[in-house]
Residue frames as qw, qx, qy, qz and C-alpha x, y, z in Angstrom:
[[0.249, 0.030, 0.700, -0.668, -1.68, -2.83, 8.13],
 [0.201, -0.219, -0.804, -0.516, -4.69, -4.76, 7.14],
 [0.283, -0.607, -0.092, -0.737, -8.37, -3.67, 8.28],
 [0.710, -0.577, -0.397, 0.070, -8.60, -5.99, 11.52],
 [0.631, 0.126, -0.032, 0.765, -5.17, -3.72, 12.47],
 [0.074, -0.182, -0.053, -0.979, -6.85, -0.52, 11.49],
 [0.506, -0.479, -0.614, -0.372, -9.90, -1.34, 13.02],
 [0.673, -0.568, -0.451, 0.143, -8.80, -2.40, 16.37],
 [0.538, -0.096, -0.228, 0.806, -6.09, 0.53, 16.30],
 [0.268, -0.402, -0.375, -0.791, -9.29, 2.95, 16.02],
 [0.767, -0.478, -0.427, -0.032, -10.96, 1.19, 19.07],
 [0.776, -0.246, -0.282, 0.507, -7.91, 1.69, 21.17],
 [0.175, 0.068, -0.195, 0.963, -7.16, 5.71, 20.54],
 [0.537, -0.704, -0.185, -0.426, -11.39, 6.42, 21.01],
 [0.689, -0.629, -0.360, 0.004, -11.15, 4.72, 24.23],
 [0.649, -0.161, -0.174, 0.723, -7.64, 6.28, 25.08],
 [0.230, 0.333, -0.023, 0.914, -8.69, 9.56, 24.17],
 [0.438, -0.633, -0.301, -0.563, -11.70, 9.54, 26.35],
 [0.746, -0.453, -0.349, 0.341, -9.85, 8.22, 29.42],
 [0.504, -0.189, -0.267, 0.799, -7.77, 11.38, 28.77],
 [0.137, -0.525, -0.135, -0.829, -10.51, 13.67, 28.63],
 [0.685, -0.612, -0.395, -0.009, -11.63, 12.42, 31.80],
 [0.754, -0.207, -0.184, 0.596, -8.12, 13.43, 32.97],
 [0.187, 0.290, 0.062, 0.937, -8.12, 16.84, 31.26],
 [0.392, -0.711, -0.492, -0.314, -11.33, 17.31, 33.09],
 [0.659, -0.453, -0.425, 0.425, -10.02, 16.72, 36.61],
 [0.428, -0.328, -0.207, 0.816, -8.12, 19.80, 37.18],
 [0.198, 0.036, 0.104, -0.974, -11.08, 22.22, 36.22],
 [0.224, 0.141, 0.724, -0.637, -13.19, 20.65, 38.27],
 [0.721, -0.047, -0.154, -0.674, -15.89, 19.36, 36.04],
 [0.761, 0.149, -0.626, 0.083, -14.46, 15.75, 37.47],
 [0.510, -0.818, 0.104, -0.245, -14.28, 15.86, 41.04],
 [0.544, 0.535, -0.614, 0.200, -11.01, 14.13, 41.66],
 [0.350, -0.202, 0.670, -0.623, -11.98, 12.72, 45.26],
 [0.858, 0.109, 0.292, -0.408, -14.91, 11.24, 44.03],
 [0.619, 0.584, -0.495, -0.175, -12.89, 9.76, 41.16],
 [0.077, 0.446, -0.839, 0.301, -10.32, 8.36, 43.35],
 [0.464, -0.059, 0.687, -0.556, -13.42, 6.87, 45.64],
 [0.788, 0.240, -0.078, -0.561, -15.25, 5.19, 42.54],
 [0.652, 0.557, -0.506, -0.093, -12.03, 3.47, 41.52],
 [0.095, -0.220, 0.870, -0.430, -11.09, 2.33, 45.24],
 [0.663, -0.039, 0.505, -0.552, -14.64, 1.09, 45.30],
 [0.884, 0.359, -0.166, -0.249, -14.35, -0.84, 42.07],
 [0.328, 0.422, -0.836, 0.127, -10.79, -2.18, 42.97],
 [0.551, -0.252, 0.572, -0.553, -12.31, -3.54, 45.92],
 [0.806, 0.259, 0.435, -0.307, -14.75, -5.88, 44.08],
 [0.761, 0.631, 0.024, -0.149, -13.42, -5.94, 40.59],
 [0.253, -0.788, 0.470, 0.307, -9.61, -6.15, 41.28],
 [0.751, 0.091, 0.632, 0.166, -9.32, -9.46, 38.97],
 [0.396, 0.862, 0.312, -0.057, -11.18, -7.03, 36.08],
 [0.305, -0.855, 0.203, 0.366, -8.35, -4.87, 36.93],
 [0.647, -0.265, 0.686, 0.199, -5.88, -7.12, 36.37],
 [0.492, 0.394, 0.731, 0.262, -7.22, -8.75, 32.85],
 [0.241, 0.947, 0.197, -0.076, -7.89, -4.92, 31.61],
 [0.054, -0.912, 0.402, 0.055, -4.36, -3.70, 31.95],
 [0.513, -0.260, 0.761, 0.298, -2.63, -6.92, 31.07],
 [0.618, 0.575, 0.524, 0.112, -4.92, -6.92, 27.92],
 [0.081, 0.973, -0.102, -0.190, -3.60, -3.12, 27.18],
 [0.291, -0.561, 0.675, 0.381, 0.23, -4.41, 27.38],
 [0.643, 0.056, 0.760, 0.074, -0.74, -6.74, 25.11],
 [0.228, 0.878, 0.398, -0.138, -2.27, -4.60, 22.90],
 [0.105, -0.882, 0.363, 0.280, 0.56, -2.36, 22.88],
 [0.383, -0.540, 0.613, 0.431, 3.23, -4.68, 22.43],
 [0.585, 0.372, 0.669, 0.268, 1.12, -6.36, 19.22],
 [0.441, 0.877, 0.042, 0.187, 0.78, -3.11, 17.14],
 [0.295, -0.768, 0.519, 0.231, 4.74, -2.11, 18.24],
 [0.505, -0.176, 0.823, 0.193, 5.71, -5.64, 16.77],
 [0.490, 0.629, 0.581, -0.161, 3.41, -4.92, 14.01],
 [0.169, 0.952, -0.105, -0.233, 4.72, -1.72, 13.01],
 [0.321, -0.596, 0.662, 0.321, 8.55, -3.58, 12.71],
 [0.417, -0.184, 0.852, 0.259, 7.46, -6.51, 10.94],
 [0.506, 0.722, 0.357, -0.309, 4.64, -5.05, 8.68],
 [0.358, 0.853, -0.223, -0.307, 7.27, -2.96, 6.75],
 [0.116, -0.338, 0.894, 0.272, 9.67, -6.49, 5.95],
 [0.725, 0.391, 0.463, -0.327, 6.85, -7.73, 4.03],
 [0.560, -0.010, 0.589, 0.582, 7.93, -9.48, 0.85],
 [0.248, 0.482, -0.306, -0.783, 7.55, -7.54, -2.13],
 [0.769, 0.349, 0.340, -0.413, 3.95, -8.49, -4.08],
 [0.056, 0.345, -0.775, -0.527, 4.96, -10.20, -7.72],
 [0.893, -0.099, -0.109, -0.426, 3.05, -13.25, -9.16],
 [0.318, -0.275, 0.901, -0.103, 3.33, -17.01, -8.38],
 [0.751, 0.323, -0.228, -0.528, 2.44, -19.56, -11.08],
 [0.575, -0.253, 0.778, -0.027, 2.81, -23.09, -10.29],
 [0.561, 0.478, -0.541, -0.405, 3.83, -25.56, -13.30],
 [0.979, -0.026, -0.196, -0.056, 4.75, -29.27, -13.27],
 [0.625, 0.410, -0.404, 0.527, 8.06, -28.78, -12.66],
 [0.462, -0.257, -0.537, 0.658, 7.45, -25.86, -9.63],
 [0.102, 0.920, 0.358, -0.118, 6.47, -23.09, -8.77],
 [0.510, 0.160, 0.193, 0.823, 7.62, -19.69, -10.36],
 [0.207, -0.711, -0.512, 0.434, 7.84, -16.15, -9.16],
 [0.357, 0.466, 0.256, 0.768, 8.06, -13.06, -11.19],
 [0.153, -0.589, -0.343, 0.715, 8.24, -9.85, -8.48],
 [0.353, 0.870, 0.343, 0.020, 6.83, -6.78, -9.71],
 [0.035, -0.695, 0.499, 0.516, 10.32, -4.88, -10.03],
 [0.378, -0.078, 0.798, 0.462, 10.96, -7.67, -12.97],
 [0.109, 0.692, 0.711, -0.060, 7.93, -6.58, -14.47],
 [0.014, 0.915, 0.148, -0.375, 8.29, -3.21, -14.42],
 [0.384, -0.546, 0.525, 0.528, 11.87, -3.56, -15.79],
 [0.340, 0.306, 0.727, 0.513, 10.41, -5.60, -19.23],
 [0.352, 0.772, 0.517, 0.116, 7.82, -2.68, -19.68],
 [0.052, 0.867, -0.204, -0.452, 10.20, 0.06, -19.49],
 [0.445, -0.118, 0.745, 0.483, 12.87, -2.24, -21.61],
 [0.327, 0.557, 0.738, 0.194, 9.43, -2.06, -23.95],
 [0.018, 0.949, 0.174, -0.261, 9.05, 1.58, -23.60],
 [0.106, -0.843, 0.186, 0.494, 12.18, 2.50, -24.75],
 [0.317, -0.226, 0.630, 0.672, 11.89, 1.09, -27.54],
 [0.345, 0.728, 0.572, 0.155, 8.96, 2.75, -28.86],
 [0.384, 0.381, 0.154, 0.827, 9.25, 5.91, -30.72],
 [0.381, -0.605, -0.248, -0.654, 7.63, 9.24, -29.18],
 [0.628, -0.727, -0.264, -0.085, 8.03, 8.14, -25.40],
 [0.250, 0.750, -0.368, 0.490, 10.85, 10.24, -23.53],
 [0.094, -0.421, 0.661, -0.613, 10.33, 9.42, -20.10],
 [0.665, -0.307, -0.499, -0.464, 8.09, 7.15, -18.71],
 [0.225, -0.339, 0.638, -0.653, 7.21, 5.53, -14.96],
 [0.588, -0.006, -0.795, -0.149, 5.96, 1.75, -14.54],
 [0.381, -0.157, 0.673, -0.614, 3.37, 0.86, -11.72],
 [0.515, 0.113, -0.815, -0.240, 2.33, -2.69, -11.60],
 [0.412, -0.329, 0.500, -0.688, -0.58, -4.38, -10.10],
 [0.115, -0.010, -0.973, -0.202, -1.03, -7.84, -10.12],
 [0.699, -0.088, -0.104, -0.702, -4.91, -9.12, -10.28],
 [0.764, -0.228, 0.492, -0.350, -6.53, -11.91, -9.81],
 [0.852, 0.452, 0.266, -0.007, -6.55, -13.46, -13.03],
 [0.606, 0.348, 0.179, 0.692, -3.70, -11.18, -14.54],
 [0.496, -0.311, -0.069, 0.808, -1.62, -7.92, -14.27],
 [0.030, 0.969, 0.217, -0.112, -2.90, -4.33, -14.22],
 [0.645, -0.188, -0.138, 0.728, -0.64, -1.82, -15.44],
 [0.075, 0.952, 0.261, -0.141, 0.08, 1.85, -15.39],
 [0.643, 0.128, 0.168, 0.736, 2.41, 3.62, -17.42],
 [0.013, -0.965, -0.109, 0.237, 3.08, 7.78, -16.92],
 [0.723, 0.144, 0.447, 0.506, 5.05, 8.93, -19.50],
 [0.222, 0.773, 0.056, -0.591, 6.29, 12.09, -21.06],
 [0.769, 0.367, 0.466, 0.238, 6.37, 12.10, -24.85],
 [0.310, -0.225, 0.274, 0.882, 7.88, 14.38, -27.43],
 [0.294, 0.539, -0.007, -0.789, 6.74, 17.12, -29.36],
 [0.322, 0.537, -0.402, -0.668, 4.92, 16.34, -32.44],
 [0.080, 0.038, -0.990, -0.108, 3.70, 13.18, -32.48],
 [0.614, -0.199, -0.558, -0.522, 0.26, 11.14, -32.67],
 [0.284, -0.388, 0.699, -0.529, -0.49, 10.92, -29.02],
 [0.908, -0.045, 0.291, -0.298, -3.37, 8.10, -29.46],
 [0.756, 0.469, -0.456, -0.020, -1.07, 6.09, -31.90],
 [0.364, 0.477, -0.711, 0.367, 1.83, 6.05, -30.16],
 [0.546, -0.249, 0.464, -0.652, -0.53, 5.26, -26.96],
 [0.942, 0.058, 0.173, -0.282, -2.02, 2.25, -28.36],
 [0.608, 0.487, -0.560, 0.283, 1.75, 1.39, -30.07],
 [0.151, -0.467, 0.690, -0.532, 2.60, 1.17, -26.32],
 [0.729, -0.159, 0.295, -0.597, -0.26, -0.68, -24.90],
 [0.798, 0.458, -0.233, -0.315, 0.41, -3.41, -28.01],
 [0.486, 0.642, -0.529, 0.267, 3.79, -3.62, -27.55],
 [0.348, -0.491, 0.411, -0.684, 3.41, -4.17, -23.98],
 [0.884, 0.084, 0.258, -0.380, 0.80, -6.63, -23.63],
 [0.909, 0.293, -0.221, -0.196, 2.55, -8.38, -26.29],
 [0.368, 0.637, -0.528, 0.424, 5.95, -8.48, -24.56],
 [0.259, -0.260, 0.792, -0.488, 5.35, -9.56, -21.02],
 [0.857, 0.055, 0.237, -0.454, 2.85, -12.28, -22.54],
 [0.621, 0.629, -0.467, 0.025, 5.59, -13.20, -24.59],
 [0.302, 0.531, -0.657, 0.443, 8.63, -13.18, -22.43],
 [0.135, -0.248, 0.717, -0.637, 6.98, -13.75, -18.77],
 [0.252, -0.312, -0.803, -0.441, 4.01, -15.65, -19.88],
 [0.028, -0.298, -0.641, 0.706, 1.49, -13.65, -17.55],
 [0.204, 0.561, 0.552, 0.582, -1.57, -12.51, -19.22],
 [0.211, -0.091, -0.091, 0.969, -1.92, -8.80, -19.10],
 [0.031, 0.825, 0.551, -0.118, -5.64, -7.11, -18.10],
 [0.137, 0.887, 0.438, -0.055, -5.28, -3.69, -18.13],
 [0.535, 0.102, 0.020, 0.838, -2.74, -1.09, -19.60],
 [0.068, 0.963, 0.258, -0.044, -3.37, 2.52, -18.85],
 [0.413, -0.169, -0.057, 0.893, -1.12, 5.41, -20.01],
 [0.443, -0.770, -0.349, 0.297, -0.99, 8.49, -18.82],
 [0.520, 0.403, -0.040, 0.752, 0.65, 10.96, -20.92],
 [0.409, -0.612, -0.265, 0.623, 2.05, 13.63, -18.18],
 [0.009, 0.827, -0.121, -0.550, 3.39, 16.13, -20.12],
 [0.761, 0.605, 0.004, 0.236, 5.56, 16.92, -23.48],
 [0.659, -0.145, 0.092, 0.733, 9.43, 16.23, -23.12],
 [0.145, 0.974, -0.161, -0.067, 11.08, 19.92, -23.48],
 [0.161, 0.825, -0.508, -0.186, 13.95, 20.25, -25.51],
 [0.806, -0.190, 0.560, 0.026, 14.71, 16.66, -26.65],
 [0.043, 0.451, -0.710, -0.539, 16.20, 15.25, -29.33],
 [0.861, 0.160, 0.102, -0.472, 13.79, 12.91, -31.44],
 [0.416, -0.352, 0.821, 0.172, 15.09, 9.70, -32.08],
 [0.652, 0.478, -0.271, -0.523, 15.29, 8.26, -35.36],
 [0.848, 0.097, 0.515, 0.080, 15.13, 4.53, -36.73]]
C-alpha cells in the first residue's frame, strides 16, 4: 500500500469513527435522536444532491481499497532491470539471493546463513544473518564473506554491489567443521 493508500485509508476510519461516536452517543442521550433525525430531514431537503455525491463517493471508496487489498498482494516480485543493446534484462531478487548463499557456502566458518536483498538506486544492498562455528576469526571470516560476495554477483550478474552487512546471529552448536 503506498502512502496516498495509507493516507486516504486514515481519512476514511477518523471520519467513520466519529460518525459512530455520534451513534454510540444516541442511546444515552447526550445526542438527542429526534433532533438528529430533524437536522438530517432538514439537510435532505436542501442538500439531497450532496447526499447523493457523499454516499456514492463512499462506495467508491470502499470498492477501491477492497480491489486494492486483492491486487496489491500480486505485485511482481522487486529484482533489477538493466537495459543493454540487445534488451532489457531482469535479475529478481530470489536469483540474487540464491548466488550469495551459493557464495556462502562456500566459505569456511559460516554454518547457516539467511540472504535479504535490497536493490538501490545505483546498486544492491545486502544483508546476510548467519550462524558461524565455534572457533573461528569472526571479523576475517566476515570480511572473507563480504569479498567473496561483492566479488561474485559483480562477476556472475554484473550488478554492482553497495552495501554488504553481516550479522553474525549466533555460534552453530554441535557442528562438524568443514575441512578443505
Amino acid at each position: 500500500m503506498n502512502s496516498l493508500n495509507k493516507f486516504l485509508l486514515i481519512l476514511y476510519i477518523i471520519a467513520l469513527t466519529c460518525f459512530y461516536g455520534l451513534l454510540m452517543l444516541m442511546p444515552l442521550n447526550y445526542v438527542n435522536y429526534n433532533r438528529a433525525l430533524q437536522f438530517l430531514n432538514n439537510l435532505y431537503g436542501v442538500y439531497k444532491w450532496y447526499y447523493f455525491i457523499i454516499l456514492l463517493l463512499l462506495i467508491i471508496i470502499n470498492m477501491y481499497f477492497i480491489i486494492s487489498i486483492f491486487i496489491g498482494s500480486r505485485s511482481p516480485k522487486i529484482g533489477v532491470l538493466k537495459s543493454m543493446p540487445e534488451g532489457d534484462m531482469y535479475i529478481s531478487n530470489e536469483t540474487i539471493k540464491s548466488l550469495v548463499l551459493k557464495t556462502i557456502e562456500q566459505t569456511k566458518g559460516i554454518k547457516d546463513a539467511k540472504v535479504f536483498v535490497k536493490p538501490g538506486k545505483d546498486n544492491m544492498n545486502i544483508l546476510i544473518k548467519a550462524l558461524v562455528v565455534p572457533d573461528i576469526n569472526i571479523p576475517s571470516t566476515i570480511k572473507n564473506v563480504q569479498e567473496n560476495v561483492k566479488n561474485y554477483i559483480e562477476n556472475i550478474a554484473e550488478i554492482p554491489v553497495g552495501e554488504i552487512k553481516v550479522v553474525i546471529e549466533d555460534i552453530a552448536q554441535n557442528t562438524k567443521l568443514r575441512f578443505e
